[in-house]
VEXDRENMI-511332 format. One record per residue (C-alpha): residue in one letter; residue number from 0; z, y, x. Coordinates in steps of 0.5 Angstrom, whole numbers. Example, Ala and Ser with C-alpha at 12.3 -4.5 7.8 and 13.67 -1.06 7.14 Angstrom:
<pts>
 type seq    zz    yy    xx
    A   0    16    -9    25
    S   1    14    -2    27
</pts>
This chain:
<pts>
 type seq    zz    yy    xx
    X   0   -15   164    46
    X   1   -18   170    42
    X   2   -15   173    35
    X   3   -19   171    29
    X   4   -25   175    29
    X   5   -23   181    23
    X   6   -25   186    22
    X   7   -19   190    23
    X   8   -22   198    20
    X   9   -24   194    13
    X  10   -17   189    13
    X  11   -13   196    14
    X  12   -18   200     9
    X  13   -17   194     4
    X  14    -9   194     4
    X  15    -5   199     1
    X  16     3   197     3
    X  17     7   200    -3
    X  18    15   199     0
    X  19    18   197     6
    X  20    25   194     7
    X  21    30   188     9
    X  22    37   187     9
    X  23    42   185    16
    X  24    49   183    16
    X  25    50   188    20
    X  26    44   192    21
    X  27    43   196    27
    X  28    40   204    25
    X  29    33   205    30
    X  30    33   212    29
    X  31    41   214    32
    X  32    41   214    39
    X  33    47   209    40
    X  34    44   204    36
    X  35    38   204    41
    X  36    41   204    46
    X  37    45   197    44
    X  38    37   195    41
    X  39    35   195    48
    X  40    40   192    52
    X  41    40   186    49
    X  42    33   186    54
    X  43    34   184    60
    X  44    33   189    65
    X  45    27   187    69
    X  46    23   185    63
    X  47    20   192    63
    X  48    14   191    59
    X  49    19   188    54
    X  50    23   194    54
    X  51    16   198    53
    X  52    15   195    48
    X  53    22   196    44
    X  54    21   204    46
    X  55    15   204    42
    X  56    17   200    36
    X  57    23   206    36
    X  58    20   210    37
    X  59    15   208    30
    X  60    22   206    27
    X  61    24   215    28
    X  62    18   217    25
    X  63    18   212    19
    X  64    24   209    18
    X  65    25   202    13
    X  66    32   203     9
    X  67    35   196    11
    X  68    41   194     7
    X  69    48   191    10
    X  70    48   185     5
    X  71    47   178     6
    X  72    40   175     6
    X  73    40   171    -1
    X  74    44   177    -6
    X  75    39   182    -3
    X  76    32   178    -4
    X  77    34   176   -11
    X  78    35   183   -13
    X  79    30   186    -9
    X  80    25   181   -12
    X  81    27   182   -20
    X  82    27   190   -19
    X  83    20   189   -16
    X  84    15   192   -21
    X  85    10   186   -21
    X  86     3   187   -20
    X  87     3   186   -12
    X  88     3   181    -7
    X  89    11   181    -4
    X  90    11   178     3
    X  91    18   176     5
    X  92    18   176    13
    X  93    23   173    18
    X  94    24   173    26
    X  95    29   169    29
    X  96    34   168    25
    X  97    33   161    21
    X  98    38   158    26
    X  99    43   163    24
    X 100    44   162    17
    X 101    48   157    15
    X 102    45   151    10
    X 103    48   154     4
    X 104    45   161     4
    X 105    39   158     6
    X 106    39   155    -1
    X 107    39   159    -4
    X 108    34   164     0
    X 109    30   158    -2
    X 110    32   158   -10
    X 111    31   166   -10
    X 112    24   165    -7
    X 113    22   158   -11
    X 114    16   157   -15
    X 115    14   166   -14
    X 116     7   166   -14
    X 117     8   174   -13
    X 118    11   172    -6
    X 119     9   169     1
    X 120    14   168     6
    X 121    12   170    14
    X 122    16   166    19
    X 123    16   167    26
    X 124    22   161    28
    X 125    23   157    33
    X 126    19   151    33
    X 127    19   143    36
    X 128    11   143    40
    X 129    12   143    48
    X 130     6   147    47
    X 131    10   154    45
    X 132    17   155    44
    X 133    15   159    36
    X 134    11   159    31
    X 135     8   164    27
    X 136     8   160    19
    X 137     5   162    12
    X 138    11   159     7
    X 139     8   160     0
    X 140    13   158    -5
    X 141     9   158   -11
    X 142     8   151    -7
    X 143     2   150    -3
    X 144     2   147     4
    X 145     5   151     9
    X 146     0   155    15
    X 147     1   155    22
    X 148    -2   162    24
    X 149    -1   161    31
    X 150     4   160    37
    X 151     8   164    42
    X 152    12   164    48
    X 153    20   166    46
    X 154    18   173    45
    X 155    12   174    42
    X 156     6   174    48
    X 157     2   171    50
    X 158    -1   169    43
    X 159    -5   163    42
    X 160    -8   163    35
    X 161    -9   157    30
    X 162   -16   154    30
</pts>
């Protein structure tokens, strides 16, 4: 299925990202060569456009790093959302880690976010459909249904839009 028909120029000429940043355990640093040596052996090594595609997000991460602080998720977000200036929208992203998180930590990842109309959390977890193995979902905490934006195979391609 084709992407939704955007403009791409007009949506990236309207969009002005302010900060970047996100929070690991134990975070791994792009732009040291060890730390993407380890990045790309978590890929098989016959996955070669997989591997291709790491190499160029790296290379991306080299040029313009995003500071990633060595926390736990909830503690992070709550002090990254109250020093937030206000004003602008905070997309709150996650990527296969839903099911590592332990249920008490994932409350208050929820309590950190609810009821915030400044903020609209990305997903691309896991999901049940026999149809692809994630789901790419727009959460709003301020209490508006959720949206599936599309499915996809277990790393990333093909992509299969939502209608």
């Amino acid at each position: 299925m084709p992407p939704p028909p955007i403009d791409l120029d007009r949506a990236a000429s309207a969009l002005r990202i302010v900060a970047r940043a996100g929070c690991d355990l134990s975070p791994l640093d792009p732009t040291h060569a060890d730390d993407q040596l380890t990045l790309l052996s978590y890929i098989w090594p016959d996955e070669l456009h997989r591997i291709d595609r790491m190499r160029a997000a790296l290379a991306v991460a080299e040029r313009d790093p995003v500071p990633i602080a060595a926390r736990k998720g909830s503690e992070w977000l709550r002090d990254a959302l109250a020093a937030g200036p206000g004003g602008e929208l905070t997309v709150v992203w996650h990527s296969v880690m839903r099911q590592y998180v332990e249920p008490e930590e994932w409350a208050a990842i929820e309590r950190a976010l609810d009821g915030r109309p400044d903020v609209v959390r990305l997903s691309m977890e896991p999901t049940r459909s026999r149809e692809a193995q994630m789901q790419l979902t727009v959460h709003d905490p301020a209490g508006a249904p959720e949206i599936t934006l599309a499915v996809c195979d277990d790393h990333g391609l093909p992509i299969r839009w939502a209608t």
